[in-house]
C-alpha positions as semicolon CSV with decimal commas, in nm:
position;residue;x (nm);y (nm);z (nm)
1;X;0,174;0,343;-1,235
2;X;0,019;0,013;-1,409
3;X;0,271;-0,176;-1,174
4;X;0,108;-0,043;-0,876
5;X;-0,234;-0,100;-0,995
6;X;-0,142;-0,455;-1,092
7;X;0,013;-0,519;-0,756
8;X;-0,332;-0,401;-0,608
9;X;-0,543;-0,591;-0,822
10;X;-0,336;-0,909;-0,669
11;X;-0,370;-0,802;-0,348
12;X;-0,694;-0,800;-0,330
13;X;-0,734;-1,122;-0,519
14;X;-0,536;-1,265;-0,200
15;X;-0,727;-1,123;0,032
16;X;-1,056;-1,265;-0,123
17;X;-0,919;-1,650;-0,187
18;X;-0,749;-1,605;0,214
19;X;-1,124;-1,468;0,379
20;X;-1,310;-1,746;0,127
21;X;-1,116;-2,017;0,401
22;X;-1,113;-2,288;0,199
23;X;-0,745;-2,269;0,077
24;X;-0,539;-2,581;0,259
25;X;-0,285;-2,420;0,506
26;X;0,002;-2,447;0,304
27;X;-0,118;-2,268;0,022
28;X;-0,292;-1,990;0,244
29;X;0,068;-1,907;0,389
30;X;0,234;-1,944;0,064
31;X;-0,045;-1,653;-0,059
32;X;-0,016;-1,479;0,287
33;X;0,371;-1,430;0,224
34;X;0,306;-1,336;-0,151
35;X;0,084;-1,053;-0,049
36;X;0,291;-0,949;0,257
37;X;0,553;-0,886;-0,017
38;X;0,313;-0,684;-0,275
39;X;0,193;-0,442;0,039
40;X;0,548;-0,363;0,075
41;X;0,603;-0,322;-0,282
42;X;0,285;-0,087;-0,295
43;X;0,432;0,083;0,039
44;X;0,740;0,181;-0,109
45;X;0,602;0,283;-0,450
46;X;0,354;0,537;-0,277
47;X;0,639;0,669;-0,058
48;X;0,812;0,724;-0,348
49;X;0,542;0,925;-0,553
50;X;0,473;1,135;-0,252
51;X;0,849;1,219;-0,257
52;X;0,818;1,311;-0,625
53;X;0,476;1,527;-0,532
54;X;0,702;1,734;-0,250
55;X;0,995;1,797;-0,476
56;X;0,700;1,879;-0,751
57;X;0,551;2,136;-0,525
58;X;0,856;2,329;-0,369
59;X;1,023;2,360;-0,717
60;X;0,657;2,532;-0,780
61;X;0,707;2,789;-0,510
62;X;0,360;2,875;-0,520
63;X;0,259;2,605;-0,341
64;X;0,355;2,484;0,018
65;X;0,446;2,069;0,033
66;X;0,341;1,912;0,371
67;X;0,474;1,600;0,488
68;X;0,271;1,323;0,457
69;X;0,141;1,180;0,828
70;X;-0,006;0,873;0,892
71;X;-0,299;0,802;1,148
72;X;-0,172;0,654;1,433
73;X;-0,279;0,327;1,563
74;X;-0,479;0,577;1,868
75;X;-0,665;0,804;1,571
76;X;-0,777;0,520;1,390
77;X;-0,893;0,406;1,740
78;X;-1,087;0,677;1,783
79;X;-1,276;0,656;1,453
């Protein structure tokens, strides 16, 4: 799980340098499209552990997986 961690820790390293605004345009889209590419690393590698949890928890049979839902753009909305 370190990779996941790491590609967090970058993220947010991004983030901060991007919201600081005093990266030159070039470089800010050059970071944009690095981090872009590291939340859809970190996407997929979640997706995959909650695939492994499910499979985890049916072979159990004591315990009932439930599929994973995401807020929807309206819930968050309403928060």
């Amino acid at each position: 799980m370190a990779k996941f961690e790491e590609c967090l820790q970058r993220l947010e390293k991004i983030v901060q340098e991007l919201e600081k605004g005093e990266v030159p345009l070039e470089k800010s889209l050059t970071l944009f499209e690095e981090g872009m590419q590291l939340s859809s690393a970190c996407r997929k590698e979640l997706e995959q552990a909650e695939g492994k949890v499910e499979i985890l928890l049916k072979k159990n049979g004591k315990l009932q997986a439930e599929p994973f839902e995401p807020l929807s753009d309206k819930a968050q909305a309403r928060r």
